[in-house]
DRENVOSE-714641 format. One record per residue: residue number from 1; residue in one letter; x, y, z of N, C-alpha, C in turn. Coordinates in Angstrom, 3 decimals, decimal comma. Atoms other than C-alpha are relative to their C-alpha. Layout:
N
<pos=NUM; code=a; neast=X; nnorth=Y; nup=Z; caeast=X; canorth=Y; caup=Z; ceast=X; cnorth=Y; cup=Z>;
...
This chain:
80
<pos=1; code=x; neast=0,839; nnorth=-1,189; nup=0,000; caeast=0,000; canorth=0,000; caup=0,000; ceast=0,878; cnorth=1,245; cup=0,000>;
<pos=2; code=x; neast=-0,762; nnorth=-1,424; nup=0,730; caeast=1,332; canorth=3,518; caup=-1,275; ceast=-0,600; cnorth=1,249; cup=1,507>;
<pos=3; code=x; neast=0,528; nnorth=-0,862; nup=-0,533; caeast=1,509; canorth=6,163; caup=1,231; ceast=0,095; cnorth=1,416; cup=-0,073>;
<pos=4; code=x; neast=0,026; nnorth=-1,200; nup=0,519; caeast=0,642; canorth=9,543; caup=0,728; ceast=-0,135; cnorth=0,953; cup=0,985>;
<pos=5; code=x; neast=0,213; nnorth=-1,205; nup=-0,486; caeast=0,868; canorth=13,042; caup=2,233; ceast=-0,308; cnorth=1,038; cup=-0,629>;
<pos=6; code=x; neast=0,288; nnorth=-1,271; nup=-0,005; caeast=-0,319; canorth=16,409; caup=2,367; ceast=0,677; cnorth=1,263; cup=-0,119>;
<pos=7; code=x; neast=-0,822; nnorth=-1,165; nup=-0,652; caeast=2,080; canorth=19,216; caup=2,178; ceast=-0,553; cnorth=1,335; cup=-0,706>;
<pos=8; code=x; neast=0,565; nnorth=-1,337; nup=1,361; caeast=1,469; canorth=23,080; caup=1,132; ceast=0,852; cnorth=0,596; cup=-0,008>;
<pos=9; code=x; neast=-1,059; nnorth=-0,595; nup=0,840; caeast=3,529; canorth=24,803; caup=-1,051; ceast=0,211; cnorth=1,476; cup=0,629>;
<pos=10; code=x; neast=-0,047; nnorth=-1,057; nup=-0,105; caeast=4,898; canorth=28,007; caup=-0,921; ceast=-0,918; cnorth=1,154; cup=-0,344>;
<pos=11; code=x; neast=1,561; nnorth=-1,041; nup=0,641; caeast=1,323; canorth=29,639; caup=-2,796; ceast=-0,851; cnorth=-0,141; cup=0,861>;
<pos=12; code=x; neast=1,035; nnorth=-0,052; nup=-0,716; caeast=-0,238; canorth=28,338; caup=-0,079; ceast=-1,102; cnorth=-1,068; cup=-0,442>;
<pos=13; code=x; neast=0,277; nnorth=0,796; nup=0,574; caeast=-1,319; canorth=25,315; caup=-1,880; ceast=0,114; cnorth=-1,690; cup=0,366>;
<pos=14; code=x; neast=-0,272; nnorth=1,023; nup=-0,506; caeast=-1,857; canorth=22,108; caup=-0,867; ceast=0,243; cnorth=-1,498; cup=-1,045>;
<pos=15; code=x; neast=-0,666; nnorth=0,569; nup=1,571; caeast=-0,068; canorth=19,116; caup=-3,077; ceast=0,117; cnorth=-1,273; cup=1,199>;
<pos=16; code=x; neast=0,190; nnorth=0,613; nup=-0,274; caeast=-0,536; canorth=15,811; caup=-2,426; ceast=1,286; cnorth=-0,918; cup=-0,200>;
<pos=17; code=x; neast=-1,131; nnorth=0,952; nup=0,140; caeast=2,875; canorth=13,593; caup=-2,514; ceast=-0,030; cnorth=-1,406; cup=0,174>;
<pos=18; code=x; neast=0,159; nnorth=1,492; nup=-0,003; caeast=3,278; canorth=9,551; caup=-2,772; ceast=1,823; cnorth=0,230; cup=1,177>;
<pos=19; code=x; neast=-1,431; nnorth=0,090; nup=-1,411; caeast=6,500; canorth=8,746; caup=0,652; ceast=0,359; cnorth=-0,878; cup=-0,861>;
<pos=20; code=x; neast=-0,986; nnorth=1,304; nup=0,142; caeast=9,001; canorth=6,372; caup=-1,371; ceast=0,764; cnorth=-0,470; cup=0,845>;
<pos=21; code=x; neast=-1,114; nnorth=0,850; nup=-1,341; caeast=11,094; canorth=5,996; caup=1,772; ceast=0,497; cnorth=0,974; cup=0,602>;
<pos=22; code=x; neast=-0,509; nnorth=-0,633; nup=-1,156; caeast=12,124; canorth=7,552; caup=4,997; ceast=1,440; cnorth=-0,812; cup=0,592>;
<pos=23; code=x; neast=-1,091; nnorth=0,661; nup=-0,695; caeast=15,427; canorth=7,075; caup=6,411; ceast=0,520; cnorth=0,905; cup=0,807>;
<pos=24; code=x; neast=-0,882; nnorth=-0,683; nup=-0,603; caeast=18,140; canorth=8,447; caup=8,669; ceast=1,491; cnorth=-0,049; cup=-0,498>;
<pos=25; code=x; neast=-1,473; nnorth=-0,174; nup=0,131; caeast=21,691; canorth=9,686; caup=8,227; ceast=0,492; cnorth=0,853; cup=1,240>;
<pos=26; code=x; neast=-0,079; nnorth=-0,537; nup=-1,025; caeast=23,521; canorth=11,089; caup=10,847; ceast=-0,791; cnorth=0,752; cup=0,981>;
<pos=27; code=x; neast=1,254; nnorth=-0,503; nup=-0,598; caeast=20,614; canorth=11,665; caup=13,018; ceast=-0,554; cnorth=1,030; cup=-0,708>;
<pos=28; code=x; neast=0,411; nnorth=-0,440; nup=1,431; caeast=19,437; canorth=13,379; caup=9,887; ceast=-1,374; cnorth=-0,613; cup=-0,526>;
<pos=29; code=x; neast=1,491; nnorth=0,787; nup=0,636; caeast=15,710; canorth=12,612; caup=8,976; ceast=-0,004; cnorth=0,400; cup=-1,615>;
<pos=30; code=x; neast=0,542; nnorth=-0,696; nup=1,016; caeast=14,917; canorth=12,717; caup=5,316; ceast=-0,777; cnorth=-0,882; cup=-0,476>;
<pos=31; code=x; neast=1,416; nnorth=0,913; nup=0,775; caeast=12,036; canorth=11,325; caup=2,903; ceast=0,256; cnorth=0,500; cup=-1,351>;
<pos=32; code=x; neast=-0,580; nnorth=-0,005; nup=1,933; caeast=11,963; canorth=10,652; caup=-0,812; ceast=-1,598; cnorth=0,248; cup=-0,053>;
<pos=33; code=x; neast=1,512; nnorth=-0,196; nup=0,664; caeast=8,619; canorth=12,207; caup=-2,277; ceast=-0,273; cnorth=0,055; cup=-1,566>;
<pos=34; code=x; neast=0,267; nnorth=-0,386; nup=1,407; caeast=7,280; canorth=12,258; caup=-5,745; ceast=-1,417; cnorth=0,453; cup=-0,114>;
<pos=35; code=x; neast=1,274; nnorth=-0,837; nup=0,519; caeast=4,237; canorth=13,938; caup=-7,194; ceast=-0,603; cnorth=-1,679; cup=-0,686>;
<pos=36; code=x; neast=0,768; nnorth=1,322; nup=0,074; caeast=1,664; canorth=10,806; caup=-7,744; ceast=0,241; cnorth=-0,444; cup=-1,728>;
<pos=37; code=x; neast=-0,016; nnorth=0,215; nup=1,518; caeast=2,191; canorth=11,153; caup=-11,874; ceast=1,561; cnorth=0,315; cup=-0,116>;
<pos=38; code=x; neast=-1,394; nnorth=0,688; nup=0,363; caeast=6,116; canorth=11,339; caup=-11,918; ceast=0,463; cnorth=-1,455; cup=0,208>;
<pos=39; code=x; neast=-0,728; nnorth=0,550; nup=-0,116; caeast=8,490; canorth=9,560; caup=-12,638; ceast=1,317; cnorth=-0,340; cup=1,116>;
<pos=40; code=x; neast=-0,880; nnorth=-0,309; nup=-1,059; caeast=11,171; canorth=10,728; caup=-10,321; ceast=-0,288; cnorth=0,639; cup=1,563>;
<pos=41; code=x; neast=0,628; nnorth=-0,734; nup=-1,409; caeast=11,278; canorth=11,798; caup=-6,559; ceast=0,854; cnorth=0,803; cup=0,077>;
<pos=42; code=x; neast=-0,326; nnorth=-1,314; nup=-0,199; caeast=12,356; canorth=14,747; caup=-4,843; ceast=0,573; cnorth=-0,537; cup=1,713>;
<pos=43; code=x; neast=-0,985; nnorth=0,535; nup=-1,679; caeast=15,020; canorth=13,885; caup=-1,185; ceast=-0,538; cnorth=1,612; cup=0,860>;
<pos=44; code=x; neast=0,096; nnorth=-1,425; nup=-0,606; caeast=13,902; canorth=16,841; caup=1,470; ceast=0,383; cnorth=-0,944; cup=1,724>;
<pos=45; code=x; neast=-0,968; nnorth=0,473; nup=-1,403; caeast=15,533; canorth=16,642; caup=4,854; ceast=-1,417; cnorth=0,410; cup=0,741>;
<pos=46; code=x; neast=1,171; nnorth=-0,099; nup=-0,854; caeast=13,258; canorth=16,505; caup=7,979; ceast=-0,271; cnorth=0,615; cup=0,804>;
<pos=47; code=x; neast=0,226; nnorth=-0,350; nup=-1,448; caeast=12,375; canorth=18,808; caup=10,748; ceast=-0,654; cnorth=0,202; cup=0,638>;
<pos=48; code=x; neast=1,016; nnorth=-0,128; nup=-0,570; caeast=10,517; canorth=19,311; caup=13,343; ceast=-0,341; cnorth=1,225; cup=0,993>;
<pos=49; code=x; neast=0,418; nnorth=-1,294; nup=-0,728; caeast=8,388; canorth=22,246; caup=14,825; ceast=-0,231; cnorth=0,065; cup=1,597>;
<pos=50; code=x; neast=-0,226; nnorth=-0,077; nup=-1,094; caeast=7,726; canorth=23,161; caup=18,357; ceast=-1,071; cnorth=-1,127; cup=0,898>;
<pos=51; code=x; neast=0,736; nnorth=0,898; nup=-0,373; caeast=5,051; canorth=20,820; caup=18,360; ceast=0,610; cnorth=-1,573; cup=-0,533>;
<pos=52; code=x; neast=-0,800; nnorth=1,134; nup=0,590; caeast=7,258; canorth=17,711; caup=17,127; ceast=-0,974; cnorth=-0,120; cup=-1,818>;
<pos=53; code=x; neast=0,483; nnorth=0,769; nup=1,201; caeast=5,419; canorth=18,078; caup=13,537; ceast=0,899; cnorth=0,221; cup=-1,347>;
<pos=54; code=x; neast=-1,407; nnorth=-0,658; nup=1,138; caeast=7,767; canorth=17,695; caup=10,363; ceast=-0,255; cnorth=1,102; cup=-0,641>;
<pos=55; code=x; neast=-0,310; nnorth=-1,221; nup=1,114; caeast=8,709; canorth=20,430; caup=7,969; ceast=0,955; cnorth=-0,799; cup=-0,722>;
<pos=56; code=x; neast=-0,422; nnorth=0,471; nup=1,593; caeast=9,429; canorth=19,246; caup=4,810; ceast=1,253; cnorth=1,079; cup=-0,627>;
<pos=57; code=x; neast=-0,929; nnorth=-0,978; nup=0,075; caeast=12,989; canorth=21,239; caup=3,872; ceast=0,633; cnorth=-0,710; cup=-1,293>;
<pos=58; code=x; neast=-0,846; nnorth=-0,067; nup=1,629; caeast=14,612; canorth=21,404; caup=0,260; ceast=1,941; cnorth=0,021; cup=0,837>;
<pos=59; code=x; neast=-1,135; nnorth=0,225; nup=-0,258; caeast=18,191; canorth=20,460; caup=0,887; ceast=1,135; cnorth=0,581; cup=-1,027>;
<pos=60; code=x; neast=-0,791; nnorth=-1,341; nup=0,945; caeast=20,389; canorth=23,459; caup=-0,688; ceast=1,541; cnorth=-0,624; cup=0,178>;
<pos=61; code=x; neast=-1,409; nnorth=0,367; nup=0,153; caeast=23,682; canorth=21,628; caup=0,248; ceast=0,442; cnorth=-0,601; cup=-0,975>;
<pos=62; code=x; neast=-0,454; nnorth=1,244; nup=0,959; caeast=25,043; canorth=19,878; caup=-2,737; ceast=0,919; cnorth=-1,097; cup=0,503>;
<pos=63; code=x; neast=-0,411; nnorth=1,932; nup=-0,780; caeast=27,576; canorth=17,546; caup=-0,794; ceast=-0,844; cnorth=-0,614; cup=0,720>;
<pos=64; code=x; neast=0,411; nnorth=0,897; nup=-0,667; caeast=24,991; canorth=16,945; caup=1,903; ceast=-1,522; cnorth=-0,992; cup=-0,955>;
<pos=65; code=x; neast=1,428; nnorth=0,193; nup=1,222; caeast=22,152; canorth=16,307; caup=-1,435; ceast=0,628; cnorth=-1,074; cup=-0,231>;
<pos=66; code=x; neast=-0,100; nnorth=1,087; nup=0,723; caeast=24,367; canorth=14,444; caup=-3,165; ceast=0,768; cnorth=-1,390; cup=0,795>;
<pos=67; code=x; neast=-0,254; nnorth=0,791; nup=-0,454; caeast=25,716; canorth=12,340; caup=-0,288; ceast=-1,640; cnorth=-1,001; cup=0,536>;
<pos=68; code=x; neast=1,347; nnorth=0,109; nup=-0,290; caeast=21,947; canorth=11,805; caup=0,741; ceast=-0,725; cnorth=-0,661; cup=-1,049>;
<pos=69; code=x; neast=0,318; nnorth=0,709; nup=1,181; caeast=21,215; canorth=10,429; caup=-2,936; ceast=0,705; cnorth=-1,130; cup=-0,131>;
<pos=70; code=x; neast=-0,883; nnorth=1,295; nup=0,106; caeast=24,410; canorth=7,903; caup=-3,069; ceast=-1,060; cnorth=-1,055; cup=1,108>;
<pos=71; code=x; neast=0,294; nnorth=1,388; nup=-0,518; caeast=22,707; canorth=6,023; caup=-0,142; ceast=-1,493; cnorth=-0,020; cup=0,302>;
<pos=72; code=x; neast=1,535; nnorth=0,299; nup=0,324; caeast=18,831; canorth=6,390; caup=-1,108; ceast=0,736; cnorth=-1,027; cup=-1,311>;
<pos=73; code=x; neast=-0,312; nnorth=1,142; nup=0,901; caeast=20,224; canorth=4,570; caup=-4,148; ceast=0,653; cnorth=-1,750; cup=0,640>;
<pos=74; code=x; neast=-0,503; nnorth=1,052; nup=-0,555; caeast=22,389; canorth=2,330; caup=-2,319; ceast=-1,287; cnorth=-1,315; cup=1,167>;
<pos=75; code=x; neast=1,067; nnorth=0,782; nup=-0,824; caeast=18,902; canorth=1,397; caup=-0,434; ceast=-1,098; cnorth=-0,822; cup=-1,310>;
<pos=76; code=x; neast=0,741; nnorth=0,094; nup=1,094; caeast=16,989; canorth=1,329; caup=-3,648; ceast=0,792; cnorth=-1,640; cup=-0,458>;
<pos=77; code=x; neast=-0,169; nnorth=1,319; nup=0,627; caeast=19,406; canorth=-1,422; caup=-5,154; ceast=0,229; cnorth=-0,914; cup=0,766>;
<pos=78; code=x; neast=-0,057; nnorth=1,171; nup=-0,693; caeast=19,265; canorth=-3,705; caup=-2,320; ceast=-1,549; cnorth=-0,476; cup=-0,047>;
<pos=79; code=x; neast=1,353; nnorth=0,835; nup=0,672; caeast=15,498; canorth=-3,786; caup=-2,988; ceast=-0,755; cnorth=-0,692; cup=-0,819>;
<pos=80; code=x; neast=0,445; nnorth=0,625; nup=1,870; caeast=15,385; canorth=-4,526; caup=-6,474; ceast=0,534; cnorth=-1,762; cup=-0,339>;
């Protein structure tokens, strides 16, 4: 079963995402989302507000992006 969230955009818009997988990296939360009709997902790091609820965060680092992609893949091809 496919699970889906809620998030709203920066317009103030609410956009419905499919979760491909949650993990951790150095006590590092992040989640793989895609839009229900792509192809590809989108890695956003995890945090949480004063009430413990996440915030969905675009990950502007390119080493910590693209170290964060090597081992979503590296999870990906142990599933396949």
């Amino acid at each position: 079963m496919n699970e889906f969230i809620e998030l709203i955009n920066d317009e103030g818009k609410k956009e419905k995402l499919e979760v491909l997988a949650s993990f951790h990296l150095d006590d590092i939360e992040y989640a793989v989302l895609r839009y229900p009709d792509a192809d590809e997902g989108m890695i956003y790091r995890i945090e949480r507000d004063a009430n413990d609820m996440p915030l969905f965060m675009m990950i502007e680092d390119d080493d910590e992006l693209n170290e964060v992609i090597e081992i979503y893949e590296g999870m990906a091809d142990e599933i396949i």
